[in-house]
C-alpha positions as CSV (number, residue, x, y, z in Angstrom):
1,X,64.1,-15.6,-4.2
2,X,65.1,-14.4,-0.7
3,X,63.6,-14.7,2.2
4,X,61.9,-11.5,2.3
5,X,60.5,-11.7,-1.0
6,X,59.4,-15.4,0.2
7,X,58.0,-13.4,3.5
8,X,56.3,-11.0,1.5
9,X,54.7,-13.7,-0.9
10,X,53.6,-15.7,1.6
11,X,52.2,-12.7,3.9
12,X,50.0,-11.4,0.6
13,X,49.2,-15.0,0.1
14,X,47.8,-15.1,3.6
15,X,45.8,-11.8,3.4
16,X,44.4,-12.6,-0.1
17,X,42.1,-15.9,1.9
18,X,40.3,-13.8,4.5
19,X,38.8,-15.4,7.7
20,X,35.4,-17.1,6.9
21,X,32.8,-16.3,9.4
22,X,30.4,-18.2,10.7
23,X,26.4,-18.4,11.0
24,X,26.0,-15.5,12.9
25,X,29.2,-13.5,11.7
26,X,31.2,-13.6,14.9
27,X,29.2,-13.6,17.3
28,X,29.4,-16.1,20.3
29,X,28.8,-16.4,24.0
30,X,25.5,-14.2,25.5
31,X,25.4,-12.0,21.9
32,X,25.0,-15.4,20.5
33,X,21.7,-16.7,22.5
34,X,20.1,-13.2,22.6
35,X,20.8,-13.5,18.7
36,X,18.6,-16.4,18.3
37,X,15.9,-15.2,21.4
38,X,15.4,-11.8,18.9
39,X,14.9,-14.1,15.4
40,X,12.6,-16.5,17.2
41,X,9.5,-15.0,16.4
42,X,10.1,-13.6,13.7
43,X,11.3,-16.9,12.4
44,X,7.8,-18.2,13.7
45,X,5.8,-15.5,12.2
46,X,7.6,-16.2,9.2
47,X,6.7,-20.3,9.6
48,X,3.5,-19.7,10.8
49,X,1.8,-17.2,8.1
50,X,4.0,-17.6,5.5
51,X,5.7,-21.7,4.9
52,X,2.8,-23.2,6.6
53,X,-0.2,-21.9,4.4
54,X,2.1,-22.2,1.5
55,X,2.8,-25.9,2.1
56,X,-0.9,-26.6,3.1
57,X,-2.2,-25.0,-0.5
58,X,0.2,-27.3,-2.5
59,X,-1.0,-30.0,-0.6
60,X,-4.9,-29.3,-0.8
61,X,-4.0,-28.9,-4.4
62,X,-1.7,-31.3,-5.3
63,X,-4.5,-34.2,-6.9
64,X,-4.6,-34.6,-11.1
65,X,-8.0,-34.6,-10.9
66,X,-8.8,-31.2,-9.5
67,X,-6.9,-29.4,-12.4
68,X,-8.8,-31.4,-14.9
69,X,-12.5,-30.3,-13.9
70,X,-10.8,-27.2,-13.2
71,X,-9.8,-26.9,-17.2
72,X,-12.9,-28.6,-18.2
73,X,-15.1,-25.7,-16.5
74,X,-15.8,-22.7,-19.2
75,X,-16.0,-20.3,-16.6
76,X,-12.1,-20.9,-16.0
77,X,-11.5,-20.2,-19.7
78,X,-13.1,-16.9,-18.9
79,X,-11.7,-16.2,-15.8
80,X,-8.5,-16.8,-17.6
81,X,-9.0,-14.6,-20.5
82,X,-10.0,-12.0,-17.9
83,X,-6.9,-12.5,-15.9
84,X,-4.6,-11.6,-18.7
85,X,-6.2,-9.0,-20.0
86,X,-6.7,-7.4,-16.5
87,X,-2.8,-7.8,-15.7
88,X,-2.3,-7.1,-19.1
89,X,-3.9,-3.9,-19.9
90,X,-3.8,-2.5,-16.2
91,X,-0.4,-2.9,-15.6
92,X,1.1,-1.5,-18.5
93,X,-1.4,1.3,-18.5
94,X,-0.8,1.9,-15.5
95,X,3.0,2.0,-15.4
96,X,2.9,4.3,-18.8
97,X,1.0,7.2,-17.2
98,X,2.6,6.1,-13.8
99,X,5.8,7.4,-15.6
100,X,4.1,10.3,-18.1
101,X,3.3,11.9,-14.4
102,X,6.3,11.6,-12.3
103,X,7.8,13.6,-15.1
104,X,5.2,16.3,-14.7
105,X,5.4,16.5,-10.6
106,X,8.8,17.0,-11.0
107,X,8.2,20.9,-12.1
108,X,9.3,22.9,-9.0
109,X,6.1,24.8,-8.5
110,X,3.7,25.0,-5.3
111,X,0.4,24.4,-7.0
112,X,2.2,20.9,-8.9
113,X,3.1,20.0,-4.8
114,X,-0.3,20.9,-3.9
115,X,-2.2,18.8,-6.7
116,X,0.6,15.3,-5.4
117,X,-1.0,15.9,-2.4
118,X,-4.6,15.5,-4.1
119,X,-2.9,12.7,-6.4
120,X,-2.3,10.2,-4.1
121,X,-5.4,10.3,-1.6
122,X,-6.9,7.4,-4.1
123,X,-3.9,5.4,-3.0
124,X,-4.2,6.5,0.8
125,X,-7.8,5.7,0.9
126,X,-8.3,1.7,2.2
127,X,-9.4,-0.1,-0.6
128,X,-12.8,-1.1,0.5
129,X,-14.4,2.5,0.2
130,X,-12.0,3.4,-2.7
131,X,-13.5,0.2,-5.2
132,X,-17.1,0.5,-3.4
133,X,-17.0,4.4,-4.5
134,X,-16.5,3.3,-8.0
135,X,-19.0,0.4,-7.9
136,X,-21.7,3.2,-7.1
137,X,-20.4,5.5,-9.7
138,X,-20.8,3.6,-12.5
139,X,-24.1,1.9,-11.1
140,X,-26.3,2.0,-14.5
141,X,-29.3,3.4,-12.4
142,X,-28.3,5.5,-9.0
143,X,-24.8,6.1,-10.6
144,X,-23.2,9.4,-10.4
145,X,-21.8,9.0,-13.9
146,X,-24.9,8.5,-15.3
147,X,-27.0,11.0,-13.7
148,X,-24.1,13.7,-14.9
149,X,-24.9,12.1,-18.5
150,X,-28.8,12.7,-17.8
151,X,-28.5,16.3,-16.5
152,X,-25.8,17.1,-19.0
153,X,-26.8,16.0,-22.5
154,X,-30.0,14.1,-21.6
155,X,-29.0,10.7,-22.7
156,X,-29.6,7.9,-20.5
157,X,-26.2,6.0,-20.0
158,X,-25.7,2.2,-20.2
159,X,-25.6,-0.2,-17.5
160,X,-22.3,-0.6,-17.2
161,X,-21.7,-3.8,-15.0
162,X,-24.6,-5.9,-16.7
163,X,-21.9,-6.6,-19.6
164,X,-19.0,-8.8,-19.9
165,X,-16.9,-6.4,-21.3
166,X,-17.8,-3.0,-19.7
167,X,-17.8,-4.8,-16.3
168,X,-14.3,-5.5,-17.1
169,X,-12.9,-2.4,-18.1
170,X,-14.7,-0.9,-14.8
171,X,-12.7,-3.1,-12.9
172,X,-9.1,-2.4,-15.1
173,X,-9.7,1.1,-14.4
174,X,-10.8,1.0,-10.5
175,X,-7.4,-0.8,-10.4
176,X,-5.7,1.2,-12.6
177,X,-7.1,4.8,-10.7
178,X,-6.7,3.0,-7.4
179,X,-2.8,2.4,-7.4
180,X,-1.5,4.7,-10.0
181,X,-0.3,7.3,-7.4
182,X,1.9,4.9,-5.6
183,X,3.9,3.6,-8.9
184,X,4.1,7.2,-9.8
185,X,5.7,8.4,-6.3
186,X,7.9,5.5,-6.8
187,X,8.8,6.5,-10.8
188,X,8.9,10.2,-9.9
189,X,11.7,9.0,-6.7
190,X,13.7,7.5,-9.0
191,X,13.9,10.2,-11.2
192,X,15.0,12.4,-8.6
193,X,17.6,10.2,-7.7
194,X,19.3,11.4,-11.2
195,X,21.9,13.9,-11.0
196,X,20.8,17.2,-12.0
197,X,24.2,17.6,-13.9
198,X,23.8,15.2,-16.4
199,X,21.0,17.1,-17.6
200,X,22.9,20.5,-17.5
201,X,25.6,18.5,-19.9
202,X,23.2,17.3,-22.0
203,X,21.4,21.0,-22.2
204,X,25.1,22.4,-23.1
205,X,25.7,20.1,-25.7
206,X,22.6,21.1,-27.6
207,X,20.1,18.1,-26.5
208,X,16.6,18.9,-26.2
209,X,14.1,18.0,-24.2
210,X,13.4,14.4,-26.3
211,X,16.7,14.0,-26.2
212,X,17.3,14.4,-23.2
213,X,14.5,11.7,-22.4
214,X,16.4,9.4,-24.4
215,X,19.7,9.5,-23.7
216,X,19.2,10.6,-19.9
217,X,16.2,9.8,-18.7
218,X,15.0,6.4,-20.2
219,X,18.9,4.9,-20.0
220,X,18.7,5.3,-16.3
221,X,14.7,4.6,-15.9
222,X,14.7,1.4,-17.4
223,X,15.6,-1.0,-14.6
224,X,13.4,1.0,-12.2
225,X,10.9,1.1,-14.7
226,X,10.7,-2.9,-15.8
227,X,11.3,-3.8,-11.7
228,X,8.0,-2.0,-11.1
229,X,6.4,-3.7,-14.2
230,X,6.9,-7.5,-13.0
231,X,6.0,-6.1,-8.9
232,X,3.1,-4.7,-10.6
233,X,2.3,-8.2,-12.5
234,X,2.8,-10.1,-9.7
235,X,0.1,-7.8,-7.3
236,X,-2.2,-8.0,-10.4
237,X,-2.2,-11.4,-10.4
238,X,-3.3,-11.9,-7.0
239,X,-6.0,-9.0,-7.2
240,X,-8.6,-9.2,-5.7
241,X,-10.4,-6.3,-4.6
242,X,-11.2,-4.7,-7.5
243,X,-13.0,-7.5,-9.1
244,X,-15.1,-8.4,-6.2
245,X,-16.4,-5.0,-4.6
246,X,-16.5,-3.2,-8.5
247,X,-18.5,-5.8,-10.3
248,X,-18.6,-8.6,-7.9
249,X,-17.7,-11.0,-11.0
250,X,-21.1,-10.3,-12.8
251,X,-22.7,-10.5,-14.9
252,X,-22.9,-14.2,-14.4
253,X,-19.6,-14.8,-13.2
254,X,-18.1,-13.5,-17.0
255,X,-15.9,-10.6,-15.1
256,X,-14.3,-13.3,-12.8
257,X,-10.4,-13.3,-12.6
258,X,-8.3,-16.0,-11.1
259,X,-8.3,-14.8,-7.6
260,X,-12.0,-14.4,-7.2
261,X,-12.9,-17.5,-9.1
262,X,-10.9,-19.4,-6.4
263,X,-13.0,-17.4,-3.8
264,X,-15.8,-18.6,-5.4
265,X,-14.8,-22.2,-5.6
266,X,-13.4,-22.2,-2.1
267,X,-16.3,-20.1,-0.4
268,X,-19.6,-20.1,-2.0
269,X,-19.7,-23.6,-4.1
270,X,-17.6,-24.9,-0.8
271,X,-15.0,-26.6,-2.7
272,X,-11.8,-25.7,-1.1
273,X,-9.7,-28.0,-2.9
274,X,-11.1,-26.6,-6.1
275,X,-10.6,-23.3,-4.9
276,X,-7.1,-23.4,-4.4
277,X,-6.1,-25.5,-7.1
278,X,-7.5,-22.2,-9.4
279,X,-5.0,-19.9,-7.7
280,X,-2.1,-22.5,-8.2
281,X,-2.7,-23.0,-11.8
282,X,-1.2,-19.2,-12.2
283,X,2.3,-20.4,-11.0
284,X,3.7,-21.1,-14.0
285,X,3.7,-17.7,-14.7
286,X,4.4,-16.2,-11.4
287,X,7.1,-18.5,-10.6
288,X,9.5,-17.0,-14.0
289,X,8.3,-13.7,-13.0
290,X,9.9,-14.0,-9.4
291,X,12.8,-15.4,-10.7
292,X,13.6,-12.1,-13.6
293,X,12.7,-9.9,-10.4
294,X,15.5,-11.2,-8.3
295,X,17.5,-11.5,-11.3
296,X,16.9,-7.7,-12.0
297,X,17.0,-6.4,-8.5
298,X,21.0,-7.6,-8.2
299,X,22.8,-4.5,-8.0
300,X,24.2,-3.0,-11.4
301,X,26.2,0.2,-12.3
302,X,24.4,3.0,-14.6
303,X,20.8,1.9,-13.7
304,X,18.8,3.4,-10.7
């Protein structure tokens, strides 16, 4: 070999191990400290409401003892039963007509525009107002619904929260009505994000509008689409709004989910230990779930 070639090698050889940077990529001298004097408080925000509160659960809950009383008490049972149906049914409900609707607000007409507008006040109204609206609706005896039933047909309508399972599907839907608009903005972004001329191929080779769906559509939907399902799980299972201010857990506590059974515990029976040793019993499951949502949310080619 001569010694150009040997230059050559040794020069690509040299360019192929680039420089490794440091902490703060480069930067050194006054960028340096007026680096670190910016992240300060956002490091102690980040300490302060975030790592400390976390560490301080595990350790009020960290005693055997706690979790067997906790699985000992039938209400849990219940509240567990609840929680999975609630995540269950809401989110995938949810995320179904979430995605049946993005498709129709993408028709390019002014009155579709108009009604988004009208679609996503639910969303935009502060959840307080938006569940405590509901919880008057379906009241069994002032209740709007109720009184439409009367006026209309004459019947006298059930009281809807005095039963275990009617309270529940009050609260599913509250949920279900309350943040359907943002999942669908967020379903109806990404399909806007698909070229416009992979439908015009498909349209010239023949496809219709199924097929189109299928090999278009829900090829390109379907990491957005299972994302938003586990995000969705994940704010289900710490819900807690629409349990409390739709059917306040009644009747008897049977409409309780995890997050307001641990209120319970925690607040009214003044067991804090208790209280937070309910919420950390659903970390099993949220722990995989974060995991497959930082799995899924690594950058891949052909998916939105």
């Amino acid at each position: 070999m001569s010694v150009t070639q040997q230059a050559l090698t040794a020069g690509h050889a040299t360019m192929a191990r680039p420089a490794r940077r440091g902490w703060f990529g480069g930067v050194t001298g006054a960028e340096h400290i007026w680096a670190i004097a910016f992240a300060l408080p956002y490091v102690a925000v980040f300490f302060a409401f975030v790592v400390y509160p976390i560490c301080y659960g595990i350790y009020l809950g960290d005693q055997p003892e706690l979790y067997a009383e906790l699985f000992s008490d039938p209400r849990y049972l219940t509240a567990v039963i609840n929680t999975l149906l609630y995540v269950g049914i809401g989110v995938n409900v949810k995320m179904f007509l979430a995605f049946l609707l993005s498709g129709f607000f993408m028709r390019k007409r002014w009155w579709v525009k108009a009604l988004l507008v009208l679609y996503i006040l639910p969303w935009a109204t502060p959840a307080l107002p938006a569940y405590m609206s509901i919880h008057w609706f379906v009241n069994g005896q002032w209740g709007m619904l109720n009184n439409l039933l009367y006026y209309i047909f004459g019947i006298d309508g059930p009281v809807y929260l005095n039963d275990h399972w009617m309270g529940l599907a009050c609260n599913i839907g509250a949920y279900i009505w309350k943040n359907m608009p943002f999942w669908t903005i967020i379903l109806l972004a990404g399909r806007m994000a698909i070229p416009q001329e992979l439908y015009e191929a498909a349209a010239v080779d023949g496809a219709t509008g199924i097929r189109r769906f299928l090999h278009v559509t829900y090829p390109l939907m379907a990491n957005l689409y299972f994302v938003c399902i586990l995000l969705d799980t994940v704010f289900a299972l710490g819900d807690f709004n629409a349990t409390y201010f739709v059917s306040g857990g009644g009747p008897a506590m049977q409409t309780e989910v995890l997050a307001t059974l641990g209120f319970r515990y925690a607040f009214t029976v003044q067991l804090p230990r208790l209280g937070v040793a309910t919420v950390m019993s659903a970390l099993p499951v949220l722990i995989p779930l974060v995991v497959i949502l930082m799995r899924k949310l690594r950058p891949s080619e052909g998916q939105l």
